[in-house]
N, C-alpha and C positions, 0 to 999 in steps of 0.2 A: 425435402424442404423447398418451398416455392421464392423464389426469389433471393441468391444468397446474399446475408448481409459481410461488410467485415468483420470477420472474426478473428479471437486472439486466441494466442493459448502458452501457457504459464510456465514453459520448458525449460530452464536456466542451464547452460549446460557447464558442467566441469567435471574434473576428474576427480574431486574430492567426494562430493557427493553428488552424484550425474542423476539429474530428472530428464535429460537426451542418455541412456544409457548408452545408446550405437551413436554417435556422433556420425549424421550426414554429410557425408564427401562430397557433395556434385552442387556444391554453394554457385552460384552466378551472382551476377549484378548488373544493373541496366535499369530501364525508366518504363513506369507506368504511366498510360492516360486512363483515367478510370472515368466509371459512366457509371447511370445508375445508384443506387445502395450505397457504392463503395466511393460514390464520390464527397459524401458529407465528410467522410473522415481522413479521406488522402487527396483533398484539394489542393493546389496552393497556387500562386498566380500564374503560372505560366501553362496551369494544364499537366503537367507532368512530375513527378518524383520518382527520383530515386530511391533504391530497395535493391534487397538482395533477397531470392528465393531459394526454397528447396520443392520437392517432392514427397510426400508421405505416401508409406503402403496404400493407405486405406482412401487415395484418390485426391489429399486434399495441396493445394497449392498454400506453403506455408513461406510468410516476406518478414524480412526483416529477421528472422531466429524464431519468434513467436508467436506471428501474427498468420493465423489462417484467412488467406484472401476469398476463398471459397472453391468451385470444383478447378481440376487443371483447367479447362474446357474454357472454365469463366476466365481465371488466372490469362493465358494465351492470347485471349481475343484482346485482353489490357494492355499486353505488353508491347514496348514501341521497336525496342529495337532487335528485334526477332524474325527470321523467316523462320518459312512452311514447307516442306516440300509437298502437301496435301492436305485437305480438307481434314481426312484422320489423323492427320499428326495434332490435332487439337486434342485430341483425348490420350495423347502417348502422356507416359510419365517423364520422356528426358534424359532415359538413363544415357551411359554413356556406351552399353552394350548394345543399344535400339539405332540402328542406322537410319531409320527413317524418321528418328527424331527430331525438334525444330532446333535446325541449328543457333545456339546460342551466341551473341557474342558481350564479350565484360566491356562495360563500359566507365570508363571512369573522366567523365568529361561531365563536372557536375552543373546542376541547373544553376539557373541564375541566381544569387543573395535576394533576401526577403529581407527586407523591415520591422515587420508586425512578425511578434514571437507566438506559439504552439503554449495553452495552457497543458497540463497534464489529466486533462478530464474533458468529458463532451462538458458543453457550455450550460447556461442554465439557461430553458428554453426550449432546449433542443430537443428534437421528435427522438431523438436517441433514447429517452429519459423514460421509465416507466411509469405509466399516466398513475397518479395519487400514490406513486411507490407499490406499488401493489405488484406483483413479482411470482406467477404462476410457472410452476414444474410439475415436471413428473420426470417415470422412468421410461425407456423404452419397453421393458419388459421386465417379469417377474427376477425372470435368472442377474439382470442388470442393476435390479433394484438389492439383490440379496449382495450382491457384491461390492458395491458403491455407495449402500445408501450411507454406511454410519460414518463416515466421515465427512461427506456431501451435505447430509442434514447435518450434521455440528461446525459447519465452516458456515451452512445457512442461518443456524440460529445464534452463531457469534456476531455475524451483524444486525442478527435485527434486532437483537440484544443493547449493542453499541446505539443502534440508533432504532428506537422506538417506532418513528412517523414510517418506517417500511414495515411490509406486511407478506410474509415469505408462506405461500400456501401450495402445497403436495396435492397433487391429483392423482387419478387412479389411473396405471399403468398405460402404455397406449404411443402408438405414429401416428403420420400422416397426417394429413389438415397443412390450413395455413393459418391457423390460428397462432396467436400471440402469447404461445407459453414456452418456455425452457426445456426441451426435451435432452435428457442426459442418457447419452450413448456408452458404452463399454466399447474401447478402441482395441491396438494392437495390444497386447499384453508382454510386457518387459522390457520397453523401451521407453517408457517414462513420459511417454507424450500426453498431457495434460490440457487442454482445449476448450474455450470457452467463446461465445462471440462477447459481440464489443457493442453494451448497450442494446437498447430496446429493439425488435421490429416488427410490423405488425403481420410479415412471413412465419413467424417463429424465429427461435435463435435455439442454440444448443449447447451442451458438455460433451465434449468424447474425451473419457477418463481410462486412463490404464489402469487393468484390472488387477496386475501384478503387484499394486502397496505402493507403485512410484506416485502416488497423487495423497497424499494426508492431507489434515485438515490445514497446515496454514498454507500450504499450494492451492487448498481449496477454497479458504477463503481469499485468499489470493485471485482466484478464477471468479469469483462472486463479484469483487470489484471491479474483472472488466464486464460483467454483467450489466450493473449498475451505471458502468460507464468512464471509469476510471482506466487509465491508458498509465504506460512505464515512468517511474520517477527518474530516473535516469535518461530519459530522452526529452526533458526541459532544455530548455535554452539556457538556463543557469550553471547545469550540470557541472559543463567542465569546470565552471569555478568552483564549484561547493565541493565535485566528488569527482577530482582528476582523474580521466580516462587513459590507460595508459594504451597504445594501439599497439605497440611493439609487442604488445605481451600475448595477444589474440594467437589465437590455434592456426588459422590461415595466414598469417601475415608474415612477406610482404604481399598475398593476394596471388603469387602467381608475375609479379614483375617485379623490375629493376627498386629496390630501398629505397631511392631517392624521389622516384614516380611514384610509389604509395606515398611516402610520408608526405610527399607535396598536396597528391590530387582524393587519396582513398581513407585517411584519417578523421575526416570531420573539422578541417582548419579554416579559418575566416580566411577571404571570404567567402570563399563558395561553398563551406559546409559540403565537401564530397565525399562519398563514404564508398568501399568496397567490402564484401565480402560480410561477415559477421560483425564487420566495423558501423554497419548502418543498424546493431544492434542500440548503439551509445552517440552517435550523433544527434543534432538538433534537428528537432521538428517546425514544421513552419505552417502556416495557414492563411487564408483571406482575412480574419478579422482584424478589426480596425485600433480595437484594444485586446489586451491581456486579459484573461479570464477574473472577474472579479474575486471569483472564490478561489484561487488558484495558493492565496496563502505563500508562507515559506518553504524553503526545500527542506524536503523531511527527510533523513539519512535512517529514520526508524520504520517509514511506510512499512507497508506488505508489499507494496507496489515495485520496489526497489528489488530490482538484481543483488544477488550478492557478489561478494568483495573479487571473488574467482571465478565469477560465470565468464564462458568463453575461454579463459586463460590454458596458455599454456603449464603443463605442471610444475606445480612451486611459486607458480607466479599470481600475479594479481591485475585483472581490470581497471579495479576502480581501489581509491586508494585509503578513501576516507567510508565512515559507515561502520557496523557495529558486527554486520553478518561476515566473516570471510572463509568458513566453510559449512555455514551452516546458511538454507534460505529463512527470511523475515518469519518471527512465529507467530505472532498477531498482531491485530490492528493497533497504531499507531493513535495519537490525538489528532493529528492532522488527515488522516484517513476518513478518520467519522467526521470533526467538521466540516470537512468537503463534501463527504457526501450529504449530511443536512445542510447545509447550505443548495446544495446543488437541486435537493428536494423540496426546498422551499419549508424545512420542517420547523415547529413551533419551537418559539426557546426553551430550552430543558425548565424545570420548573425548580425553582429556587429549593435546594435541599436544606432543612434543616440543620444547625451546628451541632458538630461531633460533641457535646461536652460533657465534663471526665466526672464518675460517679464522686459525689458529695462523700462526707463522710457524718457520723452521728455526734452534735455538740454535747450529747448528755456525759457527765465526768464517766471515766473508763470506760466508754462503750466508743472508741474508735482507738485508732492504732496508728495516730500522730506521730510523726519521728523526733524522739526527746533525746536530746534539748534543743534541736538544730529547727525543728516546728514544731514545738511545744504543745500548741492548741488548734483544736478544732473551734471557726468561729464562723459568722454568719457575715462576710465581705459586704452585704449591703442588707442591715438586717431591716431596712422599712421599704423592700421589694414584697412584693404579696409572694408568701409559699416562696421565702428564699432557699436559696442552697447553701452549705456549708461546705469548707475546706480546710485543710492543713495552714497554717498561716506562714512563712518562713520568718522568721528573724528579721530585722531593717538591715537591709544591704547585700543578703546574700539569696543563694539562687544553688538548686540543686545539679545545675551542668558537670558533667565529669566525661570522661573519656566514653562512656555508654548512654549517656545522658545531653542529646546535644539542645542547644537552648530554644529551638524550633518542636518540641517532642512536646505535644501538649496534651498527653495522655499519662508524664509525669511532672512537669509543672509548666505554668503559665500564670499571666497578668490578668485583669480585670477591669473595664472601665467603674470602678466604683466608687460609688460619694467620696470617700476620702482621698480618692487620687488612685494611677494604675502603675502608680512605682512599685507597689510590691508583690510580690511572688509567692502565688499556691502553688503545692504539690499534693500530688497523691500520700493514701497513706502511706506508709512505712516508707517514705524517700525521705533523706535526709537532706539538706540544705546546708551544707560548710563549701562551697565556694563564693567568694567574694565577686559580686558584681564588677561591670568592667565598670561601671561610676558609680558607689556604694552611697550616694548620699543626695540627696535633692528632689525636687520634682523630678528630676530626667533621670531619675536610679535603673537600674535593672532592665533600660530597654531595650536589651538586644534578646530577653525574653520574650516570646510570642505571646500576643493578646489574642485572649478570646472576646467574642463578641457579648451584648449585652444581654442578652439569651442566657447565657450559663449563670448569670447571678439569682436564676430559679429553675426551682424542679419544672 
């Protein structure tokens, strides 16, 4: 691939249920100046962030837990506070067996405070974005495609399911080029590393997926998101309030120093937001813009975007404290997921769906199944609508609500804007009506019953 852009990739790790099967050991922390591709999305005023990186088998410099930066090579030449001992030590991996490796050193002396907060998605606008949503893949190869495809394609066609205005189209098999398609790799196999870049570029972007079952579909639709452009719900500037990070709980912490030096300078605390080790997984992001993301919406504790409850954690323990997932990852998309992304796509407003409403029943005598005595009759709620509907009528004053029956269920009774007033209460057939409205009497009868709209007073 020509020109690497930043890439993410979707690895949550914990002992509960690990998509990092092998938990990498050789974690660092220190400061990037980035250049290029990767400066759209790791800017921020002063030129430089902090991150923490690892090494992957298969060559690739991964920051932050999840974010693939691109080759070591690229990785290296970004980094601020690193020697060399050689020109080749740019393409070492780091280990800790490699003596000619770039000596690393932790830094935990974090950048300056920022102002202007990190939406949790590229902006709208941004070259990030896929020009008209339109969203071209393929596989690298036949054997890639037979391993990969069925949960890759069903994580693709859950979003464009969700959101219509995208247009997700499969090409035939194939590398190389710098064309502007989604090429999806098969990575190391059983180690759970899951890979996606981060939004549009017109190099290419890519998937490297484990072949071994660690990548299902909502990891994978999870990976589509940072496709599209979507970046971690947990690295907002709101986070710590919404969805308390606990840092004591992390697998590396205290980092390698003194308790007192992490919690002060490697936790992510106002104000210099400094993070060490797997801690720059959950701290705040920061950027040049001048405002907050319009579409950026509330915190969603149900995204797909969202780590779960134990990722990173020590065992037994917990990250994050609030949220729904805590040993299982996000299973699918979110309300707030999709209208980010049509928002962010500039997509048409959904189109007005028609009212659910509940099958009529037959006014002719004994050809319905009215609940007697409690709704006696089948009758016509507004009989000079053209082609009315008929319903169960209740009684004056009461309402079929019961322990299985709550007063919102409008598929067993409901109200009716109708000529004579919407105090009273249809139900389906055979539901009976013997509970007593919370105010059994007046115009304002029965209103904690759900109305339906004026739609349902005809077939």
């Amino acid at each position: 691939m020509v020109g690497f852009e930043l890439l993410s990739a979707a690895f949550l790790l914990s002992f509960a249920c690990a998509q990092i099967l092998v938990p990498p050991g050789n974690v660092s922390s220190g400061y990037v100046e980035p250049s290029g591709p990767q400066a759209l999305s790791f800017s921020v005023s002063d030129n430089a962030r902090q991150i923490s990186w690892f090494f992957t088998p298969n060559g690739f410099a991964v920051v932050e837990g999840d974010i693939i930066y691109g080759t070591i090579e690229d990785f290296n030449r970004a980094v601020i506070n690193i020697t060399y001992n050689s020109e080749s030590d740019l393409n070492t991996a780091g280990t800790s067996a490699n003596t000619t490796a770039p000596a690393r050193r932790r830094s935990i002396i974090p950048p300056a405070p920022h102002a202007v907060k990190r939406a949790n998605s590229v902006f709208p606008g941004s070259s990030a974005l896929w020009p008209d949503g339109n969203i071209l893949y393929r596989y690298a190869d036949q054997e890639t495609e037979d391993a990969l495809s069925l949960y890759t394609d069903a994580a693709a066609n859950a979003w464009q399911e969700a959101v219509p205005c995208l247009n997700f189209t499969k090409l035939p098999n194939g590398v190389g080029g710098s064309d502007p398609i989604v090429t999806v790799y098969a990575n190391v196999p059983n180690q759970g590393y899951c890979l996606a870049s981060l939004g549009f570029s017109p190099f290419g972007t890519i998937m490297s997926l484990d072949t071994g079952g660690g990548c299902g579909v909502p990891e994978l639709i999870h990976e589509w998101g940072h496709i599209l452009g979507l970046y971690h719900e947990q690295k907002r500037p709101d986070s710590f309030a919404k969805n308390p990070f606990q840092c004591q709980n992390l697998i590396d912490y205290p980092f390698g120093i003194l308790t007192a030096e992490a919690d002060a300078n490697c936790c992510g605390k106002e104000p210099n937001y400094g993070c060490c080790g797997w801690a720059c997984q959950f701290t705040p992001q920061f950027d040049l813009y001048n405002v907050q993301d319009p579409v950026n919406g509330e915190y969603d504790l149900d995204s797909i975007m969202l780590y779960r409850n134990d990722a990173f954690a020590k065992p037994g323990t917990l990250t994050l404290l609030n949220g729904p997932n805590t040993f299982i990852n996000p299973q699918q998309l979110s309300a707030g997921d999709i209208n980010r992304i049509k928002a962010l796509y500039g997509c048409p407003p959904d189109k007005p769906q028609p009212p659910k409403c509940p099958k009529g029943c037959d006014p002719t005598n004994y050809q319905n199944k009215c609940s007697f005595p409690t709704a006696p009759v089948c009758i016509y709620p507004s009989p000079s609508t053209p082609n009315p509907r008929a319903a169960c009528a209740c009684r004056a004053g009461y309402k079929a609500t019961t322990s299985g029956i709550p007063d919102n269920d409008t598929t067993k009774q409901w109200r009716l804007p109708a000529p004579e007033g919407n105090f009273r209460v249809w139900v389906a057939e055979d539901v009976a009506c013997d509970t007593l409205c919370d105010k059994p009497s007046g115009t304002e009868s029965c209103r904690e019953v759900a109305e339906l709209p004026a739609e349902c007073l005809r077939n």
